[in-house]
C-alpha positions as a printed NumPy array, in Angstrom:
array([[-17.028,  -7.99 ,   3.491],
       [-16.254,  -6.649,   0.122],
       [-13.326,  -7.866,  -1.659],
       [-11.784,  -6.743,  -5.074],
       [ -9.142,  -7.783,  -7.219],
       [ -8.1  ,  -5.599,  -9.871],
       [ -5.32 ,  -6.692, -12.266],
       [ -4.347,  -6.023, -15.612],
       [ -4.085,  -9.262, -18.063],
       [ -0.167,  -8.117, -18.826],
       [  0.927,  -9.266, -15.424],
       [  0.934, -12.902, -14.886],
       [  0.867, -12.494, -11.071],
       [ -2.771, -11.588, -10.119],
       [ -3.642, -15.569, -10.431],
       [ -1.416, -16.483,  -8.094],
       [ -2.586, -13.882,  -5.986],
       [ -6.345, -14.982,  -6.765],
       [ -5.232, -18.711,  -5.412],
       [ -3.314, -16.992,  -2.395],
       [ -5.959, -15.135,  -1.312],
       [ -8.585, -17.806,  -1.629],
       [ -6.581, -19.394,   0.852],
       [ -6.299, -16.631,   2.818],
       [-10.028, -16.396,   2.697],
       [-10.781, -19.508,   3.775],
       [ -8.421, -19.434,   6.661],
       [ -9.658, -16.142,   8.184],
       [-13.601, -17.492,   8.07 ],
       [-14.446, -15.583,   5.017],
       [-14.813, -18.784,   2.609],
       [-18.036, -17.911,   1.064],
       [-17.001, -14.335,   0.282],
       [-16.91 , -14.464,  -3.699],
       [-13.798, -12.047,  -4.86 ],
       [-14.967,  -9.855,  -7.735],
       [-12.384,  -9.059, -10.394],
       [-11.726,  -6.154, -11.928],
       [-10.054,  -5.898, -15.403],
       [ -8.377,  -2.353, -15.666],
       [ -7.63 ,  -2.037, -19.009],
       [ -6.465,   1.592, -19.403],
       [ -4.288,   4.186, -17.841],
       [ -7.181,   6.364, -17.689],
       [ -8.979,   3.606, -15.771],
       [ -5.902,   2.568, -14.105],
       [ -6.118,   6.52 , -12.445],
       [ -9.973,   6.309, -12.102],
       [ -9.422,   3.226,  -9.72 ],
       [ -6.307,   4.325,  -7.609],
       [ -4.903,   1.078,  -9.515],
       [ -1.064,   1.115,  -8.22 ],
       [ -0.212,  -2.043, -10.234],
       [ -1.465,  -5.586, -10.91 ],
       [ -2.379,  -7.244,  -8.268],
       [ -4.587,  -4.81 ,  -6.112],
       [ -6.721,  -6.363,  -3.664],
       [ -9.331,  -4.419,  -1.663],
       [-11.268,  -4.669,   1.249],
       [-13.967,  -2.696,   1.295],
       [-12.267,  -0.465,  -1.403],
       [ -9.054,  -0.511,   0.868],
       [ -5.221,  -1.626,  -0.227],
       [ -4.409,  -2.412,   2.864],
       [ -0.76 ,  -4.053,   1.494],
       [ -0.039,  -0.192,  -0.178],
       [  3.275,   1.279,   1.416],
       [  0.968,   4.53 ,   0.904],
       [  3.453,   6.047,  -1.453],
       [  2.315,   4.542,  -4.585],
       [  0.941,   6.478,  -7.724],
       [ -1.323,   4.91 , -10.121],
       [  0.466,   2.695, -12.17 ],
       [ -0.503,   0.77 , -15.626],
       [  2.587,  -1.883, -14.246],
       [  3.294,  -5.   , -12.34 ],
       [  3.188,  -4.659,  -8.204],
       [  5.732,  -5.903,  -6.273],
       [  5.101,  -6.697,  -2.644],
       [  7.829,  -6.607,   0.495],
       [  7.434, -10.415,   1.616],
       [  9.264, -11.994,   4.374],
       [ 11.228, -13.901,   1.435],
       [ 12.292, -10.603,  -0.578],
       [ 10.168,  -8.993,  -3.009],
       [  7.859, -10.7  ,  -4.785],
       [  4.63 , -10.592,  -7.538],
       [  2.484, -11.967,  -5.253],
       [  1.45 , -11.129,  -1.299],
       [  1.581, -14.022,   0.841],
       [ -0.507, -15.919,   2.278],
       [ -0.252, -14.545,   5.451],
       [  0.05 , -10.683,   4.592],
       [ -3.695, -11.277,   2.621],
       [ -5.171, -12.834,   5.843],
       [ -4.025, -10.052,   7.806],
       [ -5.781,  -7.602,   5.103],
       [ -8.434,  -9.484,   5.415],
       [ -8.747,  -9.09 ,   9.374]])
């Protein structure tokens, strides 16, 4: 398994996310899978990547927590939680991207 984050240092959000889905990791058996970051530091970049916002996290180069009708986006992400909308995915939503 293959997983990505890509965030932009701007948005304060993709560390929680890293610490979320470390969790998530852990609890879905993937523990020793080492997350690769990925600064994007330009809109041209942003474009290159598919980058729809700070956090992204893919699994073998799929967002599997887009809606599907995001652009690429030099911006912050906000996620649907079960809570309201949020900076971060929960726990939960990145272990069932990671299944």
């Amino acid at each position: 398994m293959r997983v990505e984050l890509l965030y932009f240092e701007g948005c304060p959000s993709w560390k929680v996310t890293e610490e979320r889905l470390l969790v998530a990791l852990t609890r879905t058996g993937h523990g020793d899978v080492v997350v690769r970051r990925t600064k994007v530091e330009t809109l041209a970049q942003a474009e290159d990547l598919g980058f729809v916002g700070s956090p992204t996290v893919l699994v073998d180069g799929h967002d599997s927590l887009s809606r599907g009708d995001e652009g690429g986006a030099f911006a912050c992400r906000v996620f649907q939680t079960p809570g309201g909308l949020a900076g971060s995915p929960t726990i939960e939503q990145l272990s069932e991207a990671l299944a």
